[in-house]
C-alpha angles and dihedrals in degrees: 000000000000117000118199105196115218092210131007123188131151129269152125144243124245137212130224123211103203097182100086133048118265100042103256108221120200111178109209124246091222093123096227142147146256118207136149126216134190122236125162083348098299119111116232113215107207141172119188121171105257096252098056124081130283089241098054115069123186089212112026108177119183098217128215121216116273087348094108131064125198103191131162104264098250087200086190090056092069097025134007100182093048115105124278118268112242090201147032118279134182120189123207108206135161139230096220097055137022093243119126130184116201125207131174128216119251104187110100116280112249100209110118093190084069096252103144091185098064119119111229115224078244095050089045086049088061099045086054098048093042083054094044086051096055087048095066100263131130114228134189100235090175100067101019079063104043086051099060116111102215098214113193112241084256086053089222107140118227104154088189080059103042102068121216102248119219096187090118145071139194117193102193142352096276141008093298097043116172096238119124128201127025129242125298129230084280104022095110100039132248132076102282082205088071096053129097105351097134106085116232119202137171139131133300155129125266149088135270109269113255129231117245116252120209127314085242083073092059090045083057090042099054086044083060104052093043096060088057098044088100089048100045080054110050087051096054109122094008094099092081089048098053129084118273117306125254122234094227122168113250116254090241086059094054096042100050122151088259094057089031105048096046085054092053092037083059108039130118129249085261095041090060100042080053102056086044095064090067103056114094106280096236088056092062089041086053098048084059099054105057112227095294093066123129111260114259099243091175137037104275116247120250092250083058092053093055105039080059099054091053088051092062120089119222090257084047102064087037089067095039090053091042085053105054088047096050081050129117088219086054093053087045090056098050083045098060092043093057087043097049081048099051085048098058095267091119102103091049097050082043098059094036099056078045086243119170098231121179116259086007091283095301127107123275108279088359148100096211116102115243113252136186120039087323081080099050093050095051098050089052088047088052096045087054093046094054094049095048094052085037092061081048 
């Protein structure tokens, strides 16, 4: 697949120790990229480390509009009393669920007065581009960027002094520019050696940065969405119609690895057979294969399919299944469900993952869906009540 990046521009990932209080980051030396891309109108957020391919991201992230959020880390915000960064982080964070992702800037710091932590009007420009992007708008990054004036923290103007960065690239006038490729190891200039070896801690909140699954998973995940776009649609501007909203927990949060994994551990032979019918068929022909299988150009057969699921042991569809749940894709996924119910989509899925939801999924004596975490509530209701009637 070719992937043509809307905008490039050099960072790294950090880590979050959770275990202390305040949260400890260590952003990784590993010199990397982020760059978005566009594909069947959904932005893809990646990070890859600057000598793997474009097309191998180490954190590909299908975005939702105006689901996603790429901000300045403001470290007194969460804590005063925490230690001062020693570098420039931007946290991408989303409104439907409570993970975060945390990246620091590698391109050199602009701030004359030595405060590493200072956000550039060019680092700022990017943070803002980056945002917009995940919002749904098409920016000129071209000409927004070159139109920056990079002011130094002191605000005194040398321009012998204030070097020109080359840390950034716009492919393209808008959001679906024409460019092909991403930048190389030396595409954007300077010795990536020489970047971001002093580590910069602090405190702050966040999650550790997932690894990308295949690119069969994205393949499930746009699927998804697709069959909800109607859905999404038909709910926009009833939430202010309908009665007060319901402070309901997010399906990603009641379906978390701890609650997931000890289901699969314990499942029966049939359980698991029965889970696995619902992955993508290609995943389960591809487990099969080892990672010098031929590529799955066409939908398996069924008699694929099953030939591949006799082949698995029972350990075997343990890990796959484990695998998929543990998954950034999995957690997507529960992401743009909650998001299509809160939205009034809740009649529709209902219907279509034949769930016994009350009133049909529309408000009592009314003709209007259900919406907010009324909606949530009530899918989960519904899921416990067909299973229930389903084991009659």
């Amino acid at each position: 697949m070719s992937i043509a990046p809307i905008i490039t521009f050099k960072a790294g990932i950090c880590d979050i120790d959770q275990s202390s209080r305040p949260h400890k980051v260590t952003p990784q030396p590993t010199p990397g990229y982020i760059y978005l891309y566009n594909e069947d109108d959904l932005i893809h957020f990646c990070w890859r480390p600057r000598n793997a391919p474009l097309n191998e991201p180490q954190l590909d992230l299908v975005m939702i509009p105006e689901d996603g959020q790429f901000v300045p880390y403001d470290q007194k915000k969460y804590d005063p009393s925490a230690p001062k960064i020693n570098g420039r982080i931007f946290v991408l964070k989303f409104s439907s669920s409570s993970d975060r992702h945390l990246f620091w800037l590698q391109s050199k710091a602009q701030g004359r007065s030595g405060d590493a932590s200072w956000f550039s009007p060019r680092d700022l420009k990017i943070g803002e581009l980056v945002n917009r992007l995940l919002q749904g708008e098409e920016p000129n990054i071209t000409a927004e960027l070159a139109a920056v004036i990079n002011d130094t923290d002191d605000n005194r103007r040398d321009d012998d002094d204030d070097e020109t960065m080359e840390d950034v690239e716009g492919h393209g006038e808008g959001h679906h520019g024409n460019a092909t490729g991403g930048p190389g190891m030396d595409a954007t200039g300077g010795d990536p050696r020489q970047e971001g070896q002093d580590s910069r801690e602090g405190g702050a909140d966040g999650a550790r940065a997932a690894s990308s699954g295949n690119a069969e998973a994205d393949a499930a995940v746009r699927n998804f969405l697709n069959l909800f776009n109607s859905s999404q649609g038909q709910g926009q501007g009833q939430q202010s119609e309908q009665q007060s909203d319901k402070v309901y927990p997010l399906l990603g949060d009641l379906l978390e690895p701890p609650v997931t994994i000890p289901m699969v551990d314990n499942a029966s032979v049939e359980q698991l057979d029965t889970l696995l019918s619902f992955l993508p068929p290609t995943i389960l022909v591809l487990s099969q294969q080892g990672d010098n299988g031929d590529p799955v150009s066409a939908e398996p057969s069924p008699e694929s399919v099953q030939a591949a699921k006799e082949a698995m042991s029972h350990d075997q569809k343990r890990s796959l299944l484990k695998k998929v749940l543990r998954s950034p894709q999995f957690n997507q996924s529960l992401t743009s469900l909650t998001i299509a119910l809160r939205d009034g989509g809740l009649p529709t899925i209902a219907e279509a993952l034949k769930i016994k939801v009350e009133n049909g999924g529309l408000m009592k004596g009314g003709s209007m869906p259900l919406g907010g975490g009324n909606a949530v509530e009530a899918f989960v209701e519904g899921v416990k009540k067909t299973v229930q009637e389903e084991k009659r």
